[in-house]
N, C-alpha and C positions, 0 to 999 in steps of 0.2 A: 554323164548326161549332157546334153549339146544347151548352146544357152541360144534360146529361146524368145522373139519380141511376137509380142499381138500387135497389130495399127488399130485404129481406131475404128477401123470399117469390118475387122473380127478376124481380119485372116494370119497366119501366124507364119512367122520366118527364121528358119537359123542361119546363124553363122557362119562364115568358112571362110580361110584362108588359101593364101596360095604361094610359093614362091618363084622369082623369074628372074633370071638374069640379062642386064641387058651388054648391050657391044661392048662397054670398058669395062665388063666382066663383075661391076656392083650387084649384089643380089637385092631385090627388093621383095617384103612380104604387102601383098594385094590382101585386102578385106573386101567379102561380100555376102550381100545377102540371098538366100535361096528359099523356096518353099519348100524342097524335099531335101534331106537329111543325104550328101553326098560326101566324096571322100574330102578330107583337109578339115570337116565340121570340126569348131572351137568349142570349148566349154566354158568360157568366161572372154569378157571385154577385156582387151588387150591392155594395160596399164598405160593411162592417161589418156585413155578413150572414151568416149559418151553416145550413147544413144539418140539421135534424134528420127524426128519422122519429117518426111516434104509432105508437100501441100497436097498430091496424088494421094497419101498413105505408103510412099515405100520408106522403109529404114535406110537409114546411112550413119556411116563411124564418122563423128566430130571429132577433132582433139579437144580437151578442157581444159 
């Protein structure tokens, strides 16, 4: 099951990830959020991540 925020305004987003390499060949994983259920979709917050909301209502990963 994909994990899942509501905003305050009622609309609901999951998760996803992504991986990318850049030019000195470091891989980095990218977190985001989407409204519709695409491929890379997470099932839980990645360890030592937190949820927050901005002042719009979009979700974004904080570290804690």
């Amino acid at each position: 099951m994909a994990f899942s925020f509501t905003n305050k305004r009622g609309v609901t987003y999951f998760l996803h990830s992504t991986s990318t390499t850049s030019k000195t060949g470091t891989t980095r994983t990218l977190y985001f959020f989407a409204k519709e259920k695409k491929a890379g979709v997470l099932d839980a917050i990645p360890a030592g991540y937190k949820v927050a909301e901005t002042v719009n209502g979009l979700p974004v990963l904080k570290k804690a």
